[in-house]
N, C-alpha and C positions, 0 to 999 in steps of 0.2 A: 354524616352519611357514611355509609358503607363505600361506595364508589364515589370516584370525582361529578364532578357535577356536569362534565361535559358527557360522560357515560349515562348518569341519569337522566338527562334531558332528551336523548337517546333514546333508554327505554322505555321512557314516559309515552314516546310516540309510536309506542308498540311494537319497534324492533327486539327482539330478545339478542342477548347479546351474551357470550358464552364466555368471553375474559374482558378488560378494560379496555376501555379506548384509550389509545395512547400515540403520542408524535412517536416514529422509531428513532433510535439515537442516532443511528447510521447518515438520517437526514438531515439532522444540527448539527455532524460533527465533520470538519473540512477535511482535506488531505493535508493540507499546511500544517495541520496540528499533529497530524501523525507519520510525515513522511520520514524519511531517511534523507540527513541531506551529507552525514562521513561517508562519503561512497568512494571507492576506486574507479576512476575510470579513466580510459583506453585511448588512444591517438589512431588515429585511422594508417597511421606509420608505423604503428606498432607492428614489430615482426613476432613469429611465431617462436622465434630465437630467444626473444627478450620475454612473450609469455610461458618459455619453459623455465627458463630463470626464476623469474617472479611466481610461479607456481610451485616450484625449488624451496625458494626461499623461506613462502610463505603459505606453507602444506596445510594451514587448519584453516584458512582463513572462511568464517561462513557466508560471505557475499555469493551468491549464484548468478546473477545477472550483472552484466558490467555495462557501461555505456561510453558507446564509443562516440566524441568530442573533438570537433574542431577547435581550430585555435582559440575561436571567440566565445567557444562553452556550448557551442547548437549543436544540439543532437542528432548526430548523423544515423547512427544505427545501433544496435545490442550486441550481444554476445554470452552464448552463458558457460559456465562454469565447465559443462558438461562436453560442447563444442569444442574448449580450448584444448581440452584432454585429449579429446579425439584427433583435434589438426594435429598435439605435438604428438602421438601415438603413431598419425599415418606418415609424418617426417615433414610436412605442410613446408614449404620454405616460402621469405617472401614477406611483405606486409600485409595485416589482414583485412586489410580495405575493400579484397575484393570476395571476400567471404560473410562478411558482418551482414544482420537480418538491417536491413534499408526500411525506411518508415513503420516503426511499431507501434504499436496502440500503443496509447500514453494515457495518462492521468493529467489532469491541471491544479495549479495550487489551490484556485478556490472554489472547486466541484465538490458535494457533497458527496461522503464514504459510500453513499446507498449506489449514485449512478459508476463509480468505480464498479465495486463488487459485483454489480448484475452486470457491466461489460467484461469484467476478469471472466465471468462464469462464462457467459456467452462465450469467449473466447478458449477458454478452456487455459488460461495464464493465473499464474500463482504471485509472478512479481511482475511489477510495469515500471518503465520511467515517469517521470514526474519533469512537466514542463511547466510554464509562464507564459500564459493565454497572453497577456500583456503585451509580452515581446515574442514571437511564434518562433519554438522550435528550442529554446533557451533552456537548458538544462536547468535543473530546482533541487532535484532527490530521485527518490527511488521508494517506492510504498510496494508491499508485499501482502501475503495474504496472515502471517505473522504479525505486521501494523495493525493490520483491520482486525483480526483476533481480540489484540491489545487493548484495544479502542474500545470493543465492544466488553470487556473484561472491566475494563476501569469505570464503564456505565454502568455497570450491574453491579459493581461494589459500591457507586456513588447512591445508588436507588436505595442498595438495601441499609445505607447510613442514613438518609434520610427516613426511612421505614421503621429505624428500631425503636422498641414501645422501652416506653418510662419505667422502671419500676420502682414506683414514689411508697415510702412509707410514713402512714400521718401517726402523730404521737399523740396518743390521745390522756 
């Protein structure tokens, strides 16, 4: 057959159908699989002293959102890239405890990529932390909208490996 059989059975009942049915990838494929879990992150003691230092030091680094972390790894709040620049720009002194974004939308390890990506959009966020539904609030990684790219990149080269036609020559 030309199409799968779950498309044909489809059109058979008279639905015209204008490309194939198909699961989307985003819904079989976890955050676990694609998070970030080398991340930097922050101490809610951290002063604004110690992130001009560290931003000193380490001028290219591409992380943009940081997570800031109690002693036990639970996610107190964020911080991004961009923020930091700014506190040590306006001269910020102090820990930055009382400046960090407090309960961010989050991701969990074993949510599918589809309900991330429609709450990133909704939200209008590019990266999110990543917790452990398990234990609430327990840091995991960091998933971006880069991961999800990724994710959907390495399904479209998996399809089109399973897709490539034979070119068989019979010897006659």
């Amino acid at each position: 057959m030309k199409r799968s059989i779950l498309t044909e059975k489809v059109s058979r009942r008279g639905f015209h159908l204008s490309r194939e049915y198909a699961v989307d990838p985003l819904e079989i494929i976890f955050v676990r699989d694609v998070m970030r879990t080398n991340v930097t992150a922050l101490s809610p003691q951290t002063t604004v002293e110690e992130l001009a230092r560290f931003v000193h030091t380490h001028e290219k680094i591409s992380q943009r959102l940081f997570p800031v972390l109690d002693a036990n790894r639970k996610l107190e709040g964020i911080v991004t890239h961009k923020q930091i620049l700014e506190w040590i720009a306006k001269g910020r002194k102090g820990s930055i405890a009382d400046w960090i974004q407090r309960s961010p939308m989050a991701a969990y390890v074993d949510e599918p990529l589809r309900a991330v990506v429609n709450r990133m959009a909704e939200h209008h966020l590019t990266r999110v932390p990543v917790v452990d539904p398990a234990n609430p609030g327990l840091f995991a990684g960091l998933i971006s909208l880069r991961d999800l790219l990724h994710a959907r990149a390495q399904n479209v080269k998996d399809e089109r490996h399973q897709e490539r036609i034979l070119n068989l020559r019979l010897i006659s």
